[in-house]
Structures are given as structure tokens and as C-alpha cells.
Backbone bond lengths (Angstrom), bond angles and torsions (degrees), N, CA, C in turn:
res aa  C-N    CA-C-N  psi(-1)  N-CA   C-N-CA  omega(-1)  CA-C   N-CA-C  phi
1 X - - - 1.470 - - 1.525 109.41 -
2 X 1.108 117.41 -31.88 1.733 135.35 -170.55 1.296 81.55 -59.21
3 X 1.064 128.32 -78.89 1.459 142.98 -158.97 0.978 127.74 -35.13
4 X 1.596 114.17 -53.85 1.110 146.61 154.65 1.753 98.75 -29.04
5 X 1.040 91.43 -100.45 1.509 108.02 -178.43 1.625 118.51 -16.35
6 X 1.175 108.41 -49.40 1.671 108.32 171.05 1.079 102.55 -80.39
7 X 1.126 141.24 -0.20 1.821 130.46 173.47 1.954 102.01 -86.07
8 X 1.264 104.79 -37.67 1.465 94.19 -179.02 1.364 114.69 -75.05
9 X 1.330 133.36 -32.14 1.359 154.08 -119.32 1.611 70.73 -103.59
10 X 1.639 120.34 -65.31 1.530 119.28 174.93 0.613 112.26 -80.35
11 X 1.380 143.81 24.51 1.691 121.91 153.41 1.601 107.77 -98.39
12 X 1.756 104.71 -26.19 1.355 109.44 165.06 1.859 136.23 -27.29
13 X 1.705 87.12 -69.58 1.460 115.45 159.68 1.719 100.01 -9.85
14 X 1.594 104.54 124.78 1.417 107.56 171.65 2.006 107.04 -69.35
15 X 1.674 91.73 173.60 1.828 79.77 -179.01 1.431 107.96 -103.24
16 X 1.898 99.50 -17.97 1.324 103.02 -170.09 1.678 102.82 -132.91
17 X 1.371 103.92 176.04 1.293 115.09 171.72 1.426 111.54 -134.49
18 X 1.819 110.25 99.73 1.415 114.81 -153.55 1.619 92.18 -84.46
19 X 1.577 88.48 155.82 2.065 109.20 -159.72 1.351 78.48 -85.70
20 X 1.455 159.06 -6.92 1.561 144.37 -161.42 1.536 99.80 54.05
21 X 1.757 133.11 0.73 1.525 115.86 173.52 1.525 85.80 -90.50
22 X 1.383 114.73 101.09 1.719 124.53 164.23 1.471 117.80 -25.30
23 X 1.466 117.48 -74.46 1.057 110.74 169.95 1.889 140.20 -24.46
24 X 1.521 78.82 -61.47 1.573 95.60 -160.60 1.636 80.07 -70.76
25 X 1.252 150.24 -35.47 1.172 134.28 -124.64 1.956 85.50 -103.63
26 X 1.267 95.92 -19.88 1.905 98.30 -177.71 1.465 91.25 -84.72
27 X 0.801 136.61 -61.90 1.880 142.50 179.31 1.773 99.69 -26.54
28 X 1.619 105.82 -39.68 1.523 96.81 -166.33 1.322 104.95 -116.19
29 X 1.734 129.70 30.00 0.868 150.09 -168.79 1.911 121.38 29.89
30 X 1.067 81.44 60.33 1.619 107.27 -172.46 1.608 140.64 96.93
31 X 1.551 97.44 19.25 1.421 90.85 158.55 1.602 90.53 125.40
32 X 1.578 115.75 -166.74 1.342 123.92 176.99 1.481 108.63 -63.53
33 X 1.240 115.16 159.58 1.817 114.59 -179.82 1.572 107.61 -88.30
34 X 0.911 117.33 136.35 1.837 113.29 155.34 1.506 96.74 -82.65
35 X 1.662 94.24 149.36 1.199 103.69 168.28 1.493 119.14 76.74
36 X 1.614 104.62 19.68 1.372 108.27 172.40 2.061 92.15 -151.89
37 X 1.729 78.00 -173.49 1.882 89.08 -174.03 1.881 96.82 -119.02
38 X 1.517 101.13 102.60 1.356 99.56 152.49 1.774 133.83 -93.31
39 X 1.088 108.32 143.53 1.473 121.74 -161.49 1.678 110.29 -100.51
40 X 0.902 149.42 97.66 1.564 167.38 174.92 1.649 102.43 -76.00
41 X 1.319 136.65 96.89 1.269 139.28 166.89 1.867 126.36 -131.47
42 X 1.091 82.83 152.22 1.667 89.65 -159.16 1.287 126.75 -176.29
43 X 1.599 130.01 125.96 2.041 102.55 -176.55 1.476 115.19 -73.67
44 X 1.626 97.62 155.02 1.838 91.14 -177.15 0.998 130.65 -4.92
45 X 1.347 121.94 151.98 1.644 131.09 170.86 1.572 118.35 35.41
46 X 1.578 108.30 55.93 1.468 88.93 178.61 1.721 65.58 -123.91
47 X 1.363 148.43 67.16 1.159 149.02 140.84 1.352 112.45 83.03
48 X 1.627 144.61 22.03 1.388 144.67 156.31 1.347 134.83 -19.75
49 X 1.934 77.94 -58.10 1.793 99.05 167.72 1.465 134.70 -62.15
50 X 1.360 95.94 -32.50 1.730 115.76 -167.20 1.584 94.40 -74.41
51 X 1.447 119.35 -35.85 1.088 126.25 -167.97 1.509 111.13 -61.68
52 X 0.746 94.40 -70.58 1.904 121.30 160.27 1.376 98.52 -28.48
53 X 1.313 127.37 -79.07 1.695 118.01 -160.62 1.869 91.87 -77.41
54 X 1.170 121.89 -8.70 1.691 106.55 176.09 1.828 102.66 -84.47
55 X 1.240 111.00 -28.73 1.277 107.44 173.07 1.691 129.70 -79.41
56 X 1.364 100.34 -18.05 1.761 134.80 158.02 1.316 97.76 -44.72
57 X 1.484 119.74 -78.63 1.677 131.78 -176.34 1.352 114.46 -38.93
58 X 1.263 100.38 -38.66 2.067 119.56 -147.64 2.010 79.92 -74.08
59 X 1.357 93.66 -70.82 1.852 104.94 -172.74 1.504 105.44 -22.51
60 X 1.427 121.67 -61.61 1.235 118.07 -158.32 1.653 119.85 -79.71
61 X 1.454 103.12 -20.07 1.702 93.53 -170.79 1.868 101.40 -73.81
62 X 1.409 96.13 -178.79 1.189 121.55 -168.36 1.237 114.11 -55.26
63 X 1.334 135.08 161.99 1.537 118.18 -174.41 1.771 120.06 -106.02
64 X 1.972 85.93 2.94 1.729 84.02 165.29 1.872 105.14 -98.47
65 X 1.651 119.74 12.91 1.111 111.74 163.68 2.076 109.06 -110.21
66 X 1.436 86.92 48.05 2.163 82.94 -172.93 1.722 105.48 68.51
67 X 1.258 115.34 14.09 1.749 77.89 -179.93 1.456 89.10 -112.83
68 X 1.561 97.76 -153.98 1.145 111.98 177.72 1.389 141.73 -110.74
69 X 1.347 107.71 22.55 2.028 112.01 -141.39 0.839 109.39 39.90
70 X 1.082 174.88 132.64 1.504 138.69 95.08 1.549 114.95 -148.68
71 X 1.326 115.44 -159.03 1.641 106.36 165.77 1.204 128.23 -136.59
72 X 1.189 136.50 -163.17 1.915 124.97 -149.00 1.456 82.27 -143.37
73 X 1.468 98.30 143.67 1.020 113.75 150.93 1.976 106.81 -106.92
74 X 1.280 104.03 148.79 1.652 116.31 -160.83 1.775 113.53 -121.02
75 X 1.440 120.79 70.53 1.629 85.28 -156.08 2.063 89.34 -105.62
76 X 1.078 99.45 119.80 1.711 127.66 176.71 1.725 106.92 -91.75
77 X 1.359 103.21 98.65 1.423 127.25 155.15 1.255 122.99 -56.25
78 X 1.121 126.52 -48.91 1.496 134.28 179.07 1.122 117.87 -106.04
79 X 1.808 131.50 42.46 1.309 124.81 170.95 1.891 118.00 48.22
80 X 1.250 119.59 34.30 1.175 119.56 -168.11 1.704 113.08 -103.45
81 X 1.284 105.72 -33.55 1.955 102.28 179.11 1.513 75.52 -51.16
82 X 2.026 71.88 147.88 1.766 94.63 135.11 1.597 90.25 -148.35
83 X 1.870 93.07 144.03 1.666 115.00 158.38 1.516 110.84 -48.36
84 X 0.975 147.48 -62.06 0.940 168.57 -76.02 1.783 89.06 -136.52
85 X 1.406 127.95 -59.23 1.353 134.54 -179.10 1.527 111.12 -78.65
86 X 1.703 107.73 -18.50 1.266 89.25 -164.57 1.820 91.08 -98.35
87 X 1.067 127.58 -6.39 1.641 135.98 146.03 1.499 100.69 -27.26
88 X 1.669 91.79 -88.20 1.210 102.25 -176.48 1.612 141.74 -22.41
89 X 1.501 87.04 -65.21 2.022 84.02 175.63 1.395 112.77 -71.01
90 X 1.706 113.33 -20.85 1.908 109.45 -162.54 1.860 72.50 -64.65
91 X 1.114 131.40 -55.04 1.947 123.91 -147.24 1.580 90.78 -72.59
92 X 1.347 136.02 -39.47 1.385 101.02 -162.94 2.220 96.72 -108.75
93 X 1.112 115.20 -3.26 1.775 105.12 159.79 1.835 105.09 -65.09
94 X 1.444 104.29 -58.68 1.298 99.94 -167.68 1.632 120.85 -114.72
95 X 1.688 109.47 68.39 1.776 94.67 -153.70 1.481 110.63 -76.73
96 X 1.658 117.86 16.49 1.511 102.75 -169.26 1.957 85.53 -109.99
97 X 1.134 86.60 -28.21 2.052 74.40 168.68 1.555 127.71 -65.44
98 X 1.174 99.34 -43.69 1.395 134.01 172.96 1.503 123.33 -67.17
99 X 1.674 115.77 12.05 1.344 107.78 -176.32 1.233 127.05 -104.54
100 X 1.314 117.56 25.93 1.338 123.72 129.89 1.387 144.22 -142.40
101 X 1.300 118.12 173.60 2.134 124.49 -163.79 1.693 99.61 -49.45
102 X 1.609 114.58 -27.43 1.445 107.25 -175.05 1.420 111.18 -76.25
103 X 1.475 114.92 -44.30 1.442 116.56 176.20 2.004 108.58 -48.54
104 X 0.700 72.06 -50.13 1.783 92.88 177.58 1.391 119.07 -16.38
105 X 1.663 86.92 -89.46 1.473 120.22 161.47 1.259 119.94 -63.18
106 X 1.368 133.24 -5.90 1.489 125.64 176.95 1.406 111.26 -94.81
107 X 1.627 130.95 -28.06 1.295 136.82 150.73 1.181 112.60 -68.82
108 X 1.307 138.86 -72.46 1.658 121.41 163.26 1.441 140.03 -26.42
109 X 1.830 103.69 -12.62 1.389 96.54 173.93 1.501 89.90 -116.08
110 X 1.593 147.06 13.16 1.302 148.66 134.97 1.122 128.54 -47.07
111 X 1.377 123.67 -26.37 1.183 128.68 166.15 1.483 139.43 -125.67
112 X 1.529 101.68 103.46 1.134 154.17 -153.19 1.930 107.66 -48.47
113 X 0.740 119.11 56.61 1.984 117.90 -164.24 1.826 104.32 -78.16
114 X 1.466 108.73 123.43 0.869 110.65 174.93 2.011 96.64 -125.67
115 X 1.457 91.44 130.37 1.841 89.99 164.74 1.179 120.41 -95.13
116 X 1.400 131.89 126.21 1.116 143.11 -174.23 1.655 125.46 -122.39
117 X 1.030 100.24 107.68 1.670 91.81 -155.07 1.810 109.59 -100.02
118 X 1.139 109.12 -19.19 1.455 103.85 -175.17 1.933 100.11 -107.26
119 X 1.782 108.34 163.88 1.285 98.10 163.41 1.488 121.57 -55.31
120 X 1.481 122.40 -54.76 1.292 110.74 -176.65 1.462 107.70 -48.33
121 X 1.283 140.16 -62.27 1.585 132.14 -155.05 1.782 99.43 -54.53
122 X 1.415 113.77 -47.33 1.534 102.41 168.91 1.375 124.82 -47.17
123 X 1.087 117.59 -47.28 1.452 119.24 -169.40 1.468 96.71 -77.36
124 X 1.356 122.88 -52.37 1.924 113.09 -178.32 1.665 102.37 -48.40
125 X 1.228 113.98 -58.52 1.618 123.90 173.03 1.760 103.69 -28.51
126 X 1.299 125.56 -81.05 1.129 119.11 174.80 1.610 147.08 -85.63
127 X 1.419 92.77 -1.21 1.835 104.59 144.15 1.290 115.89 -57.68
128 X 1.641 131.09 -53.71 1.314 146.90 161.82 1.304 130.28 -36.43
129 X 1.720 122.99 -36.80 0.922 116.80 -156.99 1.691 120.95 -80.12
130 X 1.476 119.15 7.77 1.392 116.04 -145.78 1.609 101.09 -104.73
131 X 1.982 113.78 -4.44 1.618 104.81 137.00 1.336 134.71 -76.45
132 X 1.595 94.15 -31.99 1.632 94.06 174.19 1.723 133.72 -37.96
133 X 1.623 93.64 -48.45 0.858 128.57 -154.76 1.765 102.16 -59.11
134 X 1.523 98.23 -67.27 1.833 128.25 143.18 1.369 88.88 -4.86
135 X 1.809 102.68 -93.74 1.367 86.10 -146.12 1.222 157.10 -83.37
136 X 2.053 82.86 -14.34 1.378 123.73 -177.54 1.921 116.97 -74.93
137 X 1.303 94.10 -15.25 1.832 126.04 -178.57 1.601 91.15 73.64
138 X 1.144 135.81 61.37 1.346 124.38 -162.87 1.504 92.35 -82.73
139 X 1.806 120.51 153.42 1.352 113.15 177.94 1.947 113.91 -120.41
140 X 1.398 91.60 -21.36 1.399 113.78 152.25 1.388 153.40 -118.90
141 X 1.044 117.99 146.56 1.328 111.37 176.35 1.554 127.85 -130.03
142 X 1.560 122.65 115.64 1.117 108.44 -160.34 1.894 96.71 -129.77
143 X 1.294 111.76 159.04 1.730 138.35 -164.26 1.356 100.90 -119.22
144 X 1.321 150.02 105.83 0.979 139.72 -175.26 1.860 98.78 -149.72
145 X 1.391 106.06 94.63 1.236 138.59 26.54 2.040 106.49 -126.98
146 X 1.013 122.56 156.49 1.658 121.16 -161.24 1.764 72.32 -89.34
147 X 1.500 143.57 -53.46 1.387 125.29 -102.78 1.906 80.49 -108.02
148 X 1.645 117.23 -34.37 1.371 111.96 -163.30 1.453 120.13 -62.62
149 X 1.313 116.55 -16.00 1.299 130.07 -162.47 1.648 103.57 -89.98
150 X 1.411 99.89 -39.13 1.540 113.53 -173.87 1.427 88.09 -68.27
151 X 1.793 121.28 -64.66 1.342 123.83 -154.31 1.730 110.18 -38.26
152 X 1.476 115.28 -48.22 1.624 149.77 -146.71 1.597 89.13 -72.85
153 X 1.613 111.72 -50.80 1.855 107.94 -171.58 1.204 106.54 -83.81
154 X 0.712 112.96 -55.38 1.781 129.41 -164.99 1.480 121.33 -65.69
155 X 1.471 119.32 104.76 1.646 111.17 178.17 1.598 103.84 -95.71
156 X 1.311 125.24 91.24 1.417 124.29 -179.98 1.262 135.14 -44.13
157 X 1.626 101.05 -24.59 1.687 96.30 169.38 1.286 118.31 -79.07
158 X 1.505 118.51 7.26 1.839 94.48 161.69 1.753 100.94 -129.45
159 X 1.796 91.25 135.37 1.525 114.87 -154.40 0.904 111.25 -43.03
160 X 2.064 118.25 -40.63 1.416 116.70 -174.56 1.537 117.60 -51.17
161 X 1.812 110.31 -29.42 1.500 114.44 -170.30 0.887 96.18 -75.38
162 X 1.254 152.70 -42.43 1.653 163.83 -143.88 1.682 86.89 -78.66
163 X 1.591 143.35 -52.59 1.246 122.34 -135.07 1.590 86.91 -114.84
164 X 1.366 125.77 -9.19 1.443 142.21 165.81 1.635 100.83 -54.63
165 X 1.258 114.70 -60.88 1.568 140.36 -179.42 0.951 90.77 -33.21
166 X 1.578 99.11 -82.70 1.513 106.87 -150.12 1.874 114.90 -71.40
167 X 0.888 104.18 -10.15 1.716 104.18 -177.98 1.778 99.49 -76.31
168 X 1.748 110.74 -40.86 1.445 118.95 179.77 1.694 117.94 -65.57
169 X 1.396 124.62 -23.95 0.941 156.92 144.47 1.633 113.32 -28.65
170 X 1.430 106.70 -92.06 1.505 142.96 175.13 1.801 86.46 -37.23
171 X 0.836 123.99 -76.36 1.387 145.10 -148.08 1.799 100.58 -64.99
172 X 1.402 106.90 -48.69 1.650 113.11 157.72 0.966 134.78 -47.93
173 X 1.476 103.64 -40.93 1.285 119.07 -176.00 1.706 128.82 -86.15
174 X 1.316 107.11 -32.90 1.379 110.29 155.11 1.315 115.27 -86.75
175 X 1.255 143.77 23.99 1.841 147.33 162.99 1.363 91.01 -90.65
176 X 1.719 118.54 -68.98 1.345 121.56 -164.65 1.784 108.71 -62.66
177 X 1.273 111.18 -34.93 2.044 112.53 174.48 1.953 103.13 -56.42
178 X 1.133 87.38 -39.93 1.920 99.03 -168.50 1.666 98.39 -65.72
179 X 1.341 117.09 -30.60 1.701 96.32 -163.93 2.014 101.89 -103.17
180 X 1.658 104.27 -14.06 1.092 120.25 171.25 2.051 108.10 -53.50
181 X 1.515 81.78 -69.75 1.692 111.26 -178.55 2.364 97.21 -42.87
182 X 1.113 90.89 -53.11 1.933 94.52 -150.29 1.233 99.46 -77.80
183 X 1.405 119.48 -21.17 1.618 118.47 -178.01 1.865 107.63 -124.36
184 X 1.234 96.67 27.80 1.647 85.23 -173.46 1.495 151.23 14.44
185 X 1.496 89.38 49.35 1.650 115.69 171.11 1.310 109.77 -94.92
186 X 1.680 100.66 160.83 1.455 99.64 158.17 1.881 109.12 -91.00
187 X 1.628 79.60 153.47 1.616 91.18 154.37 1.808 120.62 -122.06
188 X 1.367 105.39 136.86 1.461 101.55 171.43 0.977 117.72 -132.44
189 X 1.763 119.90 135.13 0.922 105.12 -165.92 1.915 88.45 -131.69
190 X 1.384 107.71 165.13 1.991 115.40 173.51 1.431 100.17 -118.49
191 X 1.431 87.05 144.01 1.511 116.65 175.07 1.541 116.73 -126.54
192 X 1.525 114.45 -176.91 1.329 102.76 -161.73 1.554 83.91 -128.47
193 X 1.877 97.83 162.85 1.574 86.34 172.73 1.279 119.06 -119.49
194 X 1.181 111.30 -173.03 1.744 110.85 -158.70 1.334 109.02 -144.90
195 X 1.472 129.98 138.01 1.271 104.83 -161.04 2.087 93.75 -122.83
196 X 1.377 111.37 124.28 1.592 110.43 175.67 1.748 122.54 -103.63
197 X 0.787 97.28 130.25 1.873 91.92 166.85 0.907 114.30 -78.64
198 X 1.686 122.04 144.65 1.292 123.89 -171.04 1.504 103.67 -86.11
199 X 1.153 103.69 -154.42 1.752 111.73 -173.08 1.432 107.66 77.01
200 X 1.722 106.67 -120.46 1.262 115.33 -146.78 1.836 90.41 -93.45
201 X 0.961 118.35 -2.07 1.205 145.52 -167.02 2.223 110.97 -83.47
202 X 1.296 80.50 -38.31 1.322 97.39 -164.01 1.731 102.27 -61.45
203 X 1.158 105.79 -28.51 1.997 99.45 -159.17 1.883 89.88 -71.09
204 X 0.629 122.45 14.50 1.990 131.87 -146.02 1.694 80.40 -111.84
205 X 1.336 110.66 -62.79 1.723 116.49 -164.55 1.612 119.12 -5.40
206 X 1.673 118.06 -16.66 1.251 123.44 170.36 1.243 107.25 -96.75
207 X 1.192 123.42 -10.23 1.751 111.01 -169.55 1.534 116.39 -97.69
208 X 1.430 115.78 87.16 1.125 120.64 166.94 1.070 155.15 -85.14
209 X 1.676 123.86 112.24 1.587 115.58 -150.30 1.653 102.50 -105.49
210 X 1.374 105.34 164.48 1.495 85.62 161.44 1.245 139.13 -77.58
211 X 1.369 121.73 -8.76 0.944 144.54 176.51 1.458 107.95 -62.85
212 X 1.223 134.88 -23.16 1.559 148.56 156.54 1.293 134.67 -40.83
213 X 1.703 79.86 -3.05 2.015 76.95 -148.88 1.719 92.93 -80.44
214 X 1.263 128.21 108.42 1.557 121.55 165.34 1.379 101.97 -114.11
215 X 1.380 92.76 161.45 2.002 99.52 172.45 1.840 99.70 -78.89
216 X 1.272 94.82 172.74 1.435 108.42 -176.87 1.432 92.48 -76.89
217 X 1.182 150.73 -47.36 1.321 134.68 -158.16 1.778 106.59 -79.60
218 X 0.964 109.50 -2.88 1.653 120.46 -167.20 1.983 100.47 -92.45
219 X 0.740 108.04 19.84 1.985 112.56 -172.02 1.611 80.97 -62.59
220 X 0.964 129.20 137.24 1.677 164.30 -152.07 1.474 98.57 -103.97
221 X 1.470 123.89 -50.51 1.320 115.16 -169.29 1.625 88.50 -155.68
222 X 1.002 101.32 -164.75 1.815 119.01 -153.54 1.602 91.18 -90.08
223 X 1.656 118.44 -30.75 1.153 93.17 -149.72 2.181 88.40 -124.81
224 X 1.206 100.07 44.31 1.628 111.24 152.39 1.125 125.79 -121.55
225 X 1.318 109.52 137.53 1.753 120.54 -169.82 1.222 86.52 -107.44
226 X 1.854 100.97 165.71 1.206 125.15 159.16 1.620 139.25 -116.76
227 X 1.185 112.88 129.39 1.668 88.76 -172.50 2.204 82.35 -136.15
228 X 1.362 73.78 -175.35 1.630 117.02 171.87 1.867 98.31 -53.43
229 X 1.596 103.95 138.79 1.311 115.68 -169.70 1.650 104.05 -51.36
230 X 1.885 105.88 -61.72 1.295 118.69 -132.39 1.329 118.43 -66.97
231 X 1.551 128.04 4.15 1.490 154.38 -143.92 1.790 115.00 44.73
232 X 1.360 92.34 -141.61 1.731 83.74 -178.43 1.203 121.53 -100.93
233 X 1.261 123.74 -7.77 1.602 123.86 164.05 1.797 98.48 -46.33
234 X 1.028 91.45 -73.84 1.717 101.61 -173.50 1.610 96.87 -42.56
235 X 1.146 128.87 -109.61 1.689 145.85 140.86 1.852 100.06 61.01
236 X 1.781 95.96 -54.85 1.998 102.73 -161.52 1.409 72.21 -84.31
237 X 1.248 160.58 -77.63 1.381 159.50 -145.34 1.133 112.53 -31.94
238 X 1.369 125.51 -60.50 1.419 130.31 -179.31 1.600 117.91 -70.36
239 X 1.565 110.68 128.80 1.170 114.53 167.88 2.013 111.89 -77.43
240 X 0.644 103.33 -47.53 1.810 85.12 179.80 1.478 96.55 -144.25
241 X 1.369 94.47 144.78 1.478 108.23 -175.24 1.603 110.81 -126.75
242 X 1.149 113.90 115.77 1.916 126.48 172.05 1.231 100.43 -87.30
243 X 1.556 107.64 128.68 1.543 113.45 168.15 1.740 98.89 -113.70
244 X 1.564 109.54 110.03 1.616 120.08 145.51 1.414 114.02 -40.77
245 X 1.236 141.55 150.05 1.706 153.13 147.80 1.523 96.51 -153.13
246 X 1.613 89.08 157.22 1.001 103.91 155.48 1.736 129.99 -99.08
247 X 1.522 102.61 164.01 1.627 90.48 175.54 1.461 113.30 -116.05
248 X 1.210 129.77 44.34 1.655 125.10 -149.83 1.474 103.22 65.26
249 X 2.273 91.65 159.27 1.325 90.16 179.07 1.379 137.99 82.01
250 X 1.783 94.41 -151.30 1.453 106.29 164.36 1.765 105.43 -97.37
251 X 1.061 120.59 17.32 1.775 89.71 -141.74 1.924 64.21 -115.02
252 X 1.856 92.52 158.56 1.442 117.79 159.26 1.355 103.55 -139.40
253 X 1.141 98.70 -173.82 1.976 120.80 -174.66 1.941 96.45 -151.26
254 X 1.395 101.87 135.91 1.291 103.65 173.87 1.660 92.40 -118.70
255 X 1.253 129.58 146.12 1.387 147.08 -164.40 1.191 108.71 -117.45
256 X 1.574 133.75 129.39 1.762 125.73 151.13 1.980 108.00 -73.71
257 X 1.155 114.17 83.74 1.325 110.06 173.76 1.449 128.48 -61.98
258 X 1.845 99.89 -21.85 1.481 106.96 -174.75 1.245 95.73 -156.32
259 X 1.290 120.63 141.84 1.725 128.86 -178.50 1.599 117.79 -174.68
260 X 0.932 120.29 127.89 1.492 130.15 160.45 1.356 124.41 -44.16
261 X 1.386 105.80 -35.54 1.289 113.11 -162.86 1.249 116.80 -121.18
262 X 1.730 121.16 -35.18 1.312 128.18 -139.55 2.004 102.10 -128.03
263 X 1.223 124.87 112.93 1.675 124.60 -161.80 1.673 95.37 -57.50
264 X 1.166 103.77 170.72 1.075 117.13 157.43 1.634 129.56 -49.11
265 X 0.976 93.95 93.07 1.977 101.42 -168.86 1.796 102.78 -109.26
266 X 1.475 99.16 168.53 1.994 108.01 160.25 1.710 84.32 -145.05
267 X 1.221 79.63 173.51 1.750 101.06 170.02 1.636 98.39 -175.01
268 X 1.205 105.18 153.45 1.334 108.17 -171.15 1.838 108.10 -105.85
269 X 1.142 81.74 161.17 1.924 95.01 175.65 1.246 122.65 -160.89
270 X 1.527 112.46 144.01 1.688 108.00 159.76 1.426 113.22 -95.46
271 X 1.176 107.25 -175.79 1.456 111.45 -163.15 2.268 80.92 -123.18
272 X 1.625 127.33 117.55 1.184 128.23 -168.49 2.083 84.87 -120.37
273 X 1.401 91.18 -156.80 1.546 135.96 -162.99 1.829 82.60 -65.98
274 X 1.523 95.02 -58.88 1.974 104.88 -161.94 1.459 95.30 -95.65
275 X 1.268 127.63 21.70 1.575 109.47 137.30 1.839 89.53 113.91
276 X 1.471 128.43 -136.58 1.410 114.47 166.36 1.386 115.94 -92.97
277 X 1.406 94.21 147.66 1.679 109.97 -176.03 1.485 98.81 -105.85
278 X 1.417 139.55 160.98 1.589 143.94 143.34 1.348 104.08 -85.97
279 X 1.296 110.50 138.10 1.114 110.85 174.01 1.720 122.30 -87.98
């Protein structure tokens, strides 16, 4: 009977943690995966962050409003949360949940922000986390940003740094799959993008400078693609990858670039008051 009992209890466990953007969240048949590593990429300010503290909010509410109970762990590389925004969208996405200082403060002190500025503090950060997780009931876990920390140590044009990378990489990446996989959360993490020319150019596709960083709409000539900073070590790691751009303006497009489940889709959005809207 014991047995039993923990078989439902985990089968219970939601699979996803729906983004509330309807669309995209039917495209990926309900939202982010537990139990896998989603990837958030995009150049500056086309909304990564917002995403991140809107998915912060999403984790903690109740689970007859899509969330999850629980709480986040947050670890911000580039000084980018702010309390202050992620206030903001929980009061104007959800203002009848949100109507009062206790609701407030009881998700704001759910999610757990640690700044971590070097590779090692990331990696101690998430070697560590799998009491937290225990005790704190954490239901997410998000990296924001995986690529700046790498960008900051790492000079890629010399090979030794390149295989340094990628072992620090490799090594991230199966810690964060392991706590995804054993506790059936999601993890999300943002990356930056990088733009390569093909051809003679192409054997390079791992060598990432900062100097790379272009938006997707910025391709130089006809015959440069764009992908995800971290090359392909990183690249096989991730189960689905959303690419943010912008389109001029106000307007963006968020992309399924990579998915198990969900085709190749866009849908567009602004970034408002309650965080991203679809348009």
C-alpha cells in the first residue's frame, strides 16, 4: 500500500509550469517542463529577466491558480533581479490574488536570490542546492544569466580556455539536469546570443567572444546565422530553447527554437506593467 501511495503522490506532481502566455504555453503543451532544462536566449533587453521574475511569481502561487506552491531558488549573475519589478507584475498580472502587503511579502520572501558572480560561486551555488531544495520545498530553479559568467572568465581564443569552458559547462549542466530530473522541477536558465558566419567561419561555432553579442535581427550578411552563445557542449544540454528578439520599436517575437514537443512556432509580445503580454 506504501508503495502505492508514493506512486500517486508522483504521478500527481504537475509536468509543467504554464508561462500564463496561452498561446505559447499550448504550442509547448502546457507551459515549461518539470524535470527538464529550459534555455531563455536573446540580446539585451529584449525581456529575459522579466521572464525570469514572471516565472518567479508563476512558481509560487497556488496550484489551483497554475502554480506550484513552492519557492525559487534565483541565482543572478549580472545583478539584474529587482524586488521591486517582481512586486510589480505579481500586483498588476494578478491584482485580485495580490490584494494584499501579506500576499506580497509571502512570495517575495519565497524567492530565494542569491548573486553569484564568478564561475566557481555558480557551480558551489548549485552543487549545494539539493538540501535547499528539501527543505526550502523549492519548485524552481532559475540561472540568470548561465553565458555572462562564462563570457567574464573565459578568453576562448586559447584552446586550453575553450576545454576549461567546456568541462565548467558540461559539469553545470549535468548538476542542474540531476536536480531538474530527481525533483521534477523546471530549470531555466538565459543565455546570450552570438552571431557566426558560416563557411570558413563555421569550425569557430564554439568560440565565443563578447564581442559577438548581436541581436538576431542584426545578421550582417545573408549568409550568417545565429544561435545561442554557449556552443554545442552547452547546445545538446538543453531540452528546449526560446529565443526572445526584437522586431523594431516596441514589438518582439519569442520563438520555440528547440522542443520535444512543440514545432517551430513565434508569437509576438510586448513587454507591459504585468511583465510579457502576447499580442
Amino acid at each position: 500500500a506504501y508503495g502505492m501511495k508514493m506512486q500517486t503522490s508522483a504521478s500527481l506532481s504537475p509536468a509543467f509550469l504554464a508561462t500564463t502566455l496561452s498561446a505559447l504555453d499550448e504550442a509547448l503543451h502546457g507551459g515549461v517542463a518539470c524535470g527538464s532544462l529550459t534555455e531563455i536566449t536573446g540580446p539585451p533587453g529584449c525581456g529575459k529577466t522579466q521572464f525570469c521574475i514572471m516565472m518567479s511569481i508563476l512558481a509560487t502561487l497556488p496550484t489551483y491558480m497554475g502554480g506550484l506552491e513552492g519557492a525559487v531558488v534565483y541565482v543572478d549573475t549580472e545583478s539584474a533581479f529587482s524586488a521591486e519589478r517582481l512586486v510589480e507584475i505579481a500586483e498588476s498580472r494578478f491584482p485580485r490574488y495580490f490584494d494584499t502587503e501579506e500576499k506580497l511579502l509571502l512570495t517575495s520572501s519565497k524567492v530565494h536570490l542569491y548573486r553569484e558572480l564568478s564561475c566557481d560561486e555558480v557551480l558551489q551555488r548549485i552543487e549545494s542546492l539539493e538540501e535547499e531544495i528539501i527543505s526550502k520545498g523549492v519548485k524552481l530553479v532559475i540561472i540568470d544569466s548561465v553565458a555572462s559568467v562564462v563570457r567574464k572568465e573565459f578568453d576562448t581564443q586559447l584552446q586550453g580556455n575553450l576545454r576549461e569552458r567546456n568541462k565548467f559547462l558540461a559539469r553545470e549542466a549535468s548538476s542542474l539536469k540531476y536536480l531538474a530530473e530527481e525533483f521534477s522541477i523546471p530549470v531555466i536558465l538565459t543565455n546570450q546570443i552570438t552571431t557566426h558566419l558560416s563557411g570558413a567561419l563555421a569550425s569557430q561555432a564554439d568560440l565565443v567572444s563578447p564581442a559577438d553579442d548581436l541581436s538576431l535581427s542584426e545578421g550582417t550578411s545573408g549568409s550568417s546565422c545565429v544561435t545561442a552563445a554557449l556552443g554545442n557542449t552547452w547546445s545538446h544540454s538543453v531540452n528546449t530553447r526560446l529565443i526572445l528578439q526584437s522586431l523594431g520599436s516596441d514589438r518582439r517575437q519569442i520563438l520555440i527554437a528547440k522542443s520535444p514537443l512543440a514545432p517551430f512556432t513565434s508569437f509576438a509580445y510586448t513587454i507591459e506593467k504585468e511583465g510579457l503580454v502576447l499580442q
